[in-house]
C-alpha positions as CSV (number, residue, x, y, z in Angstrom):
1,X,35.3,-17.9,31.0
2,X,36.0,-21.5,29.6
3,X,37.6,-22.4,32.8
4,X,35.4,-21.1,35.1
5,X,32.5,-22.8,32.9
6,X,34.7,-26.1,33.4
7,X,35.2,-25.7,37.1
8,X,31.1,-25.3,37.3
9,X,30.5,-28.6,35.3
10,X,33.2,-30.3,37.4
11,X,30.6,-29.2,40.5
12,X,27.6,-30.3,39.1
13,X,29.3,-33.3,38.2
14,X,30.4,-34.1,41.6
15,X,26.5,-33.1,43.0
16,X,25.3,-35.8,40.7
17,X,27.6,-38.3,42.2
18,X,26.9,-37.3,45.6
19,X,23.1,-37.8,44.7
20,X,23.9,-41.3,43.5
21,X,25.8,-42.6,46.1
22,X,23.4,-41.2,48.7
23,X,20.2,-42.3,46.5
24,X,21.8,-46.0,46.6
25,X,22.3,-45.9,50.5
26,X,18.4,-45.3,51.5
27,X,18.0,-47.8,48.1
28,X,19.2,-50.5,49.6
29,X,17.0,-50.1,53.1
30,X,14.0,-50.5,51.0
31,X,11.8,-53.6,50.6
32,X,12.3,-56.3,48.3
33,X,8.9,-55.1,46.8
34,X,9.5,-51.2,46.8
35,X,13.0,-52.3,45.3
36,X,11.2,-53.9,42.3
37,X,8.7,-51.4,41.7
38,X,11.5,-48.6,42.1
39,X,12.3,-50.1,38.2
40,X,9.7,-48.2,37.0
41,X,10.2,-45.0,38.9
42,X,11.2,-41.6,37.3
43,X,13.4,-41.6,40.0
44,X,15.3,-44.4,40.3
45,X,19.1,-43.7,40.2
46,X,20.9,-47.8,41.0
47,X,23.3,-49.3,39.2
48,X,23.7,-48.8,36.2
49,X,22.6,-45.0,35.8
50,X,23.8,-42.1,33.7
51,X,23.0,-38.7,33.2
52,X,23.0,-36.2,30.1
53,X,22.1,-32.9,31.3
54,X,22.1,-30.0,29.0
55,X,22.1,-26.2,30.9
56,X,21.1,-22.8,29.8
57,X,21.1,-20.2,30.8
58,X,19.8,-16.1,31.5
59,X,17.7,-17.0,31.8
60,X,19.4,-20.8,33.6
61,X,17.4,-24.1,33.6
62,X,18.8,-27.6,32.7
63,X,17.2,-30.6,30.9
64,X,18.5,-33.9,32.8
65,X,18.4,-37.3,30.9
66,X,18.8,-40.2,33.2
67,X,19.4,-44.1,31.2
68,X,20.1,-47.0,33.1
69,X,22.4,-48.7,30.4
70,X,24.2,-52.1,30.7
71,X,26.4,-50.9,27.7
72,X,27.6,-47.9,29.3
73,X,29.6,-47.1,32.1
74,X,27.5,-46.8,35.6
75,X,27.4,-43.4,37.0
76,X,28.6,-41.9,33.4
77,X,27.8,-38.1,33.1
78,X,28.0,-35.6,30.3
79,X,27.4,-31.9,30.9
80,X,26.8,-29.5,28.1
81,X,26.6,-25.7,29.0
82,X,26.5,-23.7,30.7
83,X,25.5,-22.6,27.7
84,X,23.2,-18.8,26.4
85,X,19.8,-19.6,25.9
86,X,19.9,-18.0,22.4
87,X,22.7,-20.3,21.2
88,X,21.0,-23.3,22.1
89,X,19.2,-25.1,19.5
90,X,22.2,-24.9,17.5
91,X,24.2,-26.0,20.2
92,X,22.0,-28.5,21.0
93,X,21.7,-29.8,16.8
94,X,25.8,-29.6,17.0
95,X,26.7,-30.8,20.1
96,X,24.3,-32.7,22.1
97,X,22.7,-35.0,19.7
98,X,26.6,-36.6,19.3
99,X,26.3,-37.7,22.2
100,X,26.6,-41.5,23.2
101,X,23.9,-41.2,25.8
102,X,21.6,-40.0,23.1
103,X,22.8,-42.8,20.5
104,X,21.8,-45.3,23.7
105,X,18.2,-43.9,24.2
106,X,17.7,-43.0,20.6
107,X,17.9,-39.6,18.5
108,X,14.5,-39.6,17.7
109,X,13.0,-40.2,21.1
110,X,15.5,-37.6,22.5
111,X,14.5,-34.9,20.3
112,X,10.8,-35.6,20.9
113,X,11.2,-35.3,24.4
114,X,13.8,-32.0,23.7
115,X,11.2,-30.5,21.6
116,X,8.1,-30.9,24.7
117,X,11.2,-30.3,27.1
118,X,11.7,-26.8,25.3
119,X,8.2,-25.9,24.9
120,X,7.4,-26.2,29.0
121,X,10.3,-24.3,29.6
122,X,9.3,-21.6,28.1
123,X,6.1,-21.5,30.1
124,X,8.1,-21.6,33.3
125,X,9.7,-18.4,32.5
126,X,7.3,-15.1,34.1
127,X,9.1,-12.2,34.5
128,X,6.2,-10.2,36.2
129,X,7.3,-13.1,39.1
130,X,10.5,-11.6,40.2
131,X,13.6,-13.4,40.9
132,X,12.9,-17.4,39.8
133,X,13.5,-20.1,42.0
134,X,14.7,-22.9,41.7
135,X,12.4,-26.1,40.8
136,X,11.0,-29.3,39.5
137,X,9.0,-28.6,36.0
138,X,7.8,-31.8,34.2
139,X,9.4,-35.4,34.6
140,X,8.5,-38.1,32.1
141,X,9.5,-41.4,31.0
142,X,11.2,-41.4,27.4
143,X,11.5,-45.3,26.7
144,X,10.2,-48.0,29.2
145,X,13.0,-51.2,28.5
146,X,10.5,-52.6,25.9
147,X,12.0,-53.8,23.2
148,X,14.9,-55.5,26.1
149,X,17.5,-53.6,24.0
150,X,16.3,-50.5,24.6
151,X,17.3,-49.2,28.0
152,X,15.3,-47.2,30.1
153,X,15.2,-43.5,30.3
154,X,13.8,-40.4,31.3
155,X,13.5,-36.6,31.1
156,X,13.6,-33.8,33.9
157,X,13.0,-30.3,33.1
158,X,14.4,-28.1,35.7
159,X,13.9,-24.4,36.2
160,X,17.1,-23.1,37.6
161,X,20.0,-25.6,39.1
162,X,19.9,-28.8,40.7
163,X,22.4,-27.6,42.9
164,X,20.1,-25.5,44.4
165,X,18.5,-28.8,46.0
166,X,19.1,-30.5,48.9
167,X,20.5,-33.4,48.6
168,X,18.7,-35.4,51.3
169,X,15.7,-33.4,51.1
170,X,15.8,-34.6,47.2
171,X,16.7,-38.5,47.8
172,X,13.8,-38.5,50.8
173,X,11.4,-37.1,47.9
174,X,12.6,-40.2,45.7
175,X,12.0,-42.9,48.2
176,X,8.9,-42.0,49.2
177,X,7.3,-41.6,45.8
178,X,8.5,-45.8,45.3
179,X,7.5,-46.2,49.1
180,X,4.1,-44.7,47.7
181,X,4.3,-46.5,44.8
182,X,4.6,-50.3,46.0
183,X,1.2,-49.5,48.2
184,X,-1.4,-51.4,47.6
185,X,-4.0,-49.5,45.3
186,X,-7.3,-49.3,47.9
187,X,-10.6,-50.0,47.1
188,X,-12.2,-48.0,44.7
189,X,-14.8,-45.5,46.4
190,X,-18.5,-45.3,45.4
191,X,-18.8,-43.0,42.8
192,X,-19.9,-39.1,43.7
193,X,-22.9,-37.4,42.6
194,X,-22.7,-35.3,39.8
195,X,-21.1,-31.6,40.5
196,X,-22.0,-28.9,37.7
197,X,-19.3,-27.9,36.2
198,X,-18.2,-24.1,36.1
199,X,-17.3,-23.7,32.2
200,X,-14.4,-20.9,31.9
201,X,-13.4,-21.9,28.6
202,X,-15.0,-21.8,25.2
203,X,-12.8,-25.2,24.2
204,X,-9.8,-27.0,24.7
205,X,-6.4,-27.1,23.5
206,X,-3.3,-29.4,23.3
207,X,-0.3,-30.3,22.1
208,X,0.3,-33.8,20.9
209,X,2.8,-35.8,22.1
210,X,4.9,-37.2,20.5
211,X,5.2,-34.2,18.8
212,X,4.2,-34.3,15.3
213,X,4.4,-31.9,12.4
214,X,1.1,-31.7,9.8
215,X,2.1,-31.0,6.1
216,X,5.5,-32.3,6.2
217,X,7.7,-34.9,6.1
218,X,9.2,-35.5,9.7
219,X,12.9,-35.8,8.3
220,X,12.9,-32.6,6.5
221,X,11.8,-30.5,10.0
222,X,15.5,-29.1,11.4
223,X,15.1,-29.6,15.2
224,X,14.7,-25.5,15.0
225,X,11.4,-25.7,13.6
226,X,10.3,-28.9,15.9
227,X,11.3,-26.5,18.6
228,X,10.0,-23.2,17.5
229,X,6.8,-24.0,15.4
230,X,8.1,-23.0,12.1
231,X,6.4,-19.6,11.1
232,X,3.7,-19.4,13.4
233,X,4.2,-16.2,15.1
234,X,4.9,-15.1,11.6
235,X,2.3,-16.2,9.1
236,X,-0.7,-17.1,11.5
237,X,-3.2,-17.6,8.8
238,X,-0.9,-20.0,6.9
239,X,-0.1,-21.9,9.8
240,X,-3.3,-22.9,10.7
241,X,-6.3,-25.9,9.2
242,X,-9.6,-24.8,10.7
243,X,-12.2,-27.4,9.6
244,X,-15.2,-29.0,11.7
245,X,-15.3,-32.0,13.3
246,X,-18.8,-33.5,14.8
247,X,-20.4,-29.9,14.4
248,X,-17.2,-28.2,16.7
249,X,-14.8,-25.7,15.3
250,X,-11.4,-27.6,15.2
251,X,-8.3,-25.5,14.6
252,X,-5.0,-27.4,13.6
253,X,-1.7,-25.7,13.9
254,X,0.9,-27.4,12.0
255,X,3.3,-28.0,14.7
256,X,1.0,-30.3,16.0
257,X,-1.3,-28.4,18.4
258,X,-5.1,-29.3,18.3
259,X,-8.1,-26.9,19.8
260,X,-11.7,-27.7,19.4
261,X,-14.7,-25.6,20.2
262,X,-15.9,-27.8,22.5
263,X,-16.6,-26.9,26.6
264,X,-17.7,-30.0,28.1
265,X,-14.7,-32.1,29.1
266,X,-17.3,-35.5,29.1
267,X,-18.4,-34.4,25.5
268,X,-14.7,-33.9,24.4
269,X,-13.7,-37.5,25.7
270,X,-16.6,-38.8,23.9
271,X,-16.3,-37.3,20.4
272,X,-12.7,-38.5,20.5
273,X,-13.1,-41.8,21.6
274,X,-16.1,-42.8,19.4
């Protein structure tokens, strides 16, 4: 099993240089302009560039960190996994977060975007769907070069195996979002009239991001609990501040997620920005 584990890694390695080396080909046929805006992209994958990728699975996704670092070697990968989805957070608290691509970007900052990472994954997963295929979740940036000695980095969540992906299907995706990207913005349009708006909920929810923790001190929260909510599913009643807020129920959860009994999106945006 190890070696055929080892031989899959050494695969996905290779992909990832393929990518690369194809990415920097159509790179360099871009504009001086799209070239500069490309800095920004969630996409961009010149020199330098390195990848962190940790993969799971039955059921099999990976989480892809992408740093462009001066003070590590260009086109640098580290694959952890394949590894069973219930051994992960421990592998992940073990293994990954040794990892010099995660000292580079941060531990902090890669657990925050581990613990949202984990949390859309598990909204990915239907299995009333059938057989999954492959596919972009969620990509982010984690840190955007500001302080200068922080490099910049970002997060892909993605439901199945990049290897599943075309490569020049892929890299054509990535150039034309930078392509798209370095257009100029046109003119703003006159604003619409008012539409009604159908109300199909009786409030709205979210998580907040970064993810925060009510009622505890961040460090004593193992990356388990970040991940998992603590004892939610267990002790519901516990778990949970329910106060008021402007005359609106407001529920708290203390991993961080916020719901208030309020319907009207304008309303919402409002109370919370008054």
């Amino acid at each position: 099993m190890a070696s055929t584990d080892e031989s899959n890694k050494e695969k996905l390695k290779n992909w990832l240089i393929e990518l690369v080396s194809f990415f920097r080909e159509e790179f360099e046929k871009l504009s001086p302009k799209e070239r500069e805006v490309a800095f920004g992209s969630l996409s961009n994958l010149s020199e330098p560039c390195q990848f962190l990728v940790i993969w799971a699975k039955d059921p099999e996704f990976q989480i892809v960190f992408i740093v462009r670092s001066n003070n590590l070697e260009d086109k640098l990968i580290e694959i952890y996994g394949p590894i069973e989805n219930y051994k992960l957070i421990e592998f992940i608290e073990n293994e990954v977060l040794k990892s010099r691509i995660v000292e580079i970007i941060g531990k902090e900052k890669v657990e925050a975007s581990l613990v949202t990472a984990l949390r859309n994954i598990r909204s990915l997963f239907d299995p009333l769907m059938g057989t999954p295929k492959s596919l972009f979740g969620s990509r982010w940036r984690i840190s955007t070069n500001t302080p200068f000695d922080t490099p910049y980095s970002v997060c892909w969540i993605v439901k199945g195996n990049l290897q599943d992906f075309n490569i020049k299907e892929l890299v054509a995706h990535f150039i034309e979002e930078i392509k798209f990207a370095a257009k100029p913005s046109p003119p703003p349009s006159p604003p619409s009239p008012p539409i009604a708006e159908k109300i199909i909920l009786k409030g709205f929810g979210t998580y907040v991001y970064p993810p925060i923790w009510i009622g505890k001190n961040l460090q004593s929260i193992s990356f388990k609990e970040k991940v998992m909510g603590g004892s939610f599913l267990a002790n519901l009643e516990k778990d949970r501040i329910i106060e008021t807020y402007k005359n609106r129920p407001l529920v708290i959860r203390k991993d961080g997620y916020i719901a208030i009994g309020e319907t009207n999106k304008g309303r919402l945006r409002s109370f919370l920005t008054r």
